[in-house]
C-alpha positions in Angstrom: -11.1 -6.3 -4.1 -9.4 -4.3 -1.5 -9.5 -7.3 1.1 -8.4 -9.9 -1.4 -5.6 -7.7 -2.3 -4.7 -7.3 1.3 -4.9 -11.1 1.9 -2.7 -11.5 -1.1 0.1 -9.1 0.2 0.4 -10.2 3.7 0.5 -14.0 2.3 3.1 -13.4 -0.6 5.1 -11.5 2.2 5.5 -14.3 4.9 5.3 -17.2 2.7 9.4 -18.8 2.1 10.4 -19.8 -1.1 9.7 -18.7 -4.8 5.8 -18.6 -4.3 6.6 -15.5 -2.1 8.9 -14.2 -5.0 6.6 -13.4 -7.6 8.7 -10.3 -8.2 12.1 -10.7 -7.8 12.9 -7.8 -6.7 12.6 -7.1 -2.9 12.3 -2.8 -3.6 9.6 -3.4 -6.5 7.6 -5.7 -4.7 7.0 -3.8 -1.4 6.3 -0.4 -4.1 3.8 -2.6 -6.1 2.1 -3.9 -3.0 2.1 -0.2 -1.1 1.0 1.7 -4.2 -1.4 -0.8 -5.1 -3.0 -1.3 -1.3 -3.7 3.0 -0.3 -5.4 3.6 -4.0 -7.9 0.3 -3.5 -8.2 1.4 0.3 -8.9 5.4 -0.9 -11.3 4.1 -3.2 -13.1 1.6 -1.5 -14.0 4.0 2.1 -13.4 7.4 0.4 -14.0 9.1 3.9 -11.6 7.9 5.8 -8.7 10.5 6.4 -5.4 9.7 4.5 -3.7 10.8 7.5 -5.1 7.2 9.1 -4.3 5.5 5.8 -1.2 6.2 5.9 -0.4 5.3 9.9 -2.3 2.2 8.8 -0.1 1.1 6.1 2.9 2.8 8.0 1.2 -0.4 11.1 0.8 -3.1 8.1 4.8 -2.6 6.8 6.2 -2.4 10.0 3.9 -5.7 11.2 5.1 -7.4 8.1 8.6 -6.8 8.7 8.9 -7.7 12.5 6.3 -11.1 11.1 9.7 -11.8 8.9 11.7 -11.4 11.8 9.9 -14.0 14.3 8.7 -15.9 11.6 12.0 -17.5 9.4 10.4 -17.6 6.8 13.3 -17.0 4.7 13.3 -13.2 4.6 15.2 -10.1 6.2 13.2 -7.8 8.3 14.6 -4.4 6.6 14.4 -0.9 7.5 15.2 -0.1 4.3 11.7 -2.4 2.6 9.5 -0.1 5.2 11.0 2.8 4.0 9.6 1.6 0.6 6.7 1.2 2.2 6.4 4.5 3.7 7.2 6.2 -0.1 5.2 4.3 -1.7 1.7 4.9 0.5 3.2 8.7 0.3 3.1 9.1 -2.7 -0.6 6.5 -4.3 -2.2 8.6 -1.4 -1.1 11.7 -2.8 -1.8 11.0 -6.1 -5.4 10.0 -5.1 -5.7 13.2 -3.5 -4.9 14.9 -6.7 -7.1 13.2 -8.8 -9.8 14.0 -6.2 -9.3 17.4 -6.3 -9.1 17.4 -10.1 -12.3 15.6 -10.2 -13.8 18.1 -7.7 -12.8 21.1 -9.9 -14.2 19.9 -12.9 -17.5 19.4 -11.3 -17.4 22.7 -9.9 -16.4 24.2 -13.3 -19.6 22.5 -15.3 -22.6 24.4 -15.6 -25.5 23.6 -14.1 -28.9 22.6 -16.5 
């Protein structure tokens, strides 16, 4: 899932013209795709530290941004869509750490037999 999900996120984002405008809007697309990527990653290898998740994706944003640059495909390379970038893995990889935590707690909390 996670992989596919990648492919489909680094395709939509350097392909011109309205196949690569699913969503319209430019800020919503890059917090879909940066939300949606760090929670399938965290899932998927649950060891690996977020600290490296996030200079991953922080890697994968920037990559896709300079990629529009070179490219031409018909998109602005924007410090302001890495910066969504950026907020968005912040805050799914924070969010997963919660909901770890949670999880651990509640197992800690049920009695045992």
């Amino acid at each position: 899932m996670f992989v596919f999900a990648l492919a489909m996120v680094v395709f939509l984002a350097l392909t011109p013209g309205p196949l690569g405008l699913v969503v319209e809007s430019g800020p919503v697309r890059h917090l879909l795709a940066f939300a949606a990527l760090p929670v399938l990653s965290a899932l998927a290898w649950p060891r690996i530290r977020m600290v490296w998740q996030f200079a991953a994706y922080a890697l994968l944003g920037a990559a896709i941004e300079i990629a529009q640059l070179l490219m031409d495909v018909g998109r602005l390379a924007e410090w302001d869509d890495w910066a969504n970038d950026l907020v968005a893995t912040a805050v799914a990889l924070m969010l997963v750490a919660l909901v770890r935590a949670w999880n651990h707690q509640s197992e800690i909390k049920e009695p045992l037999g």
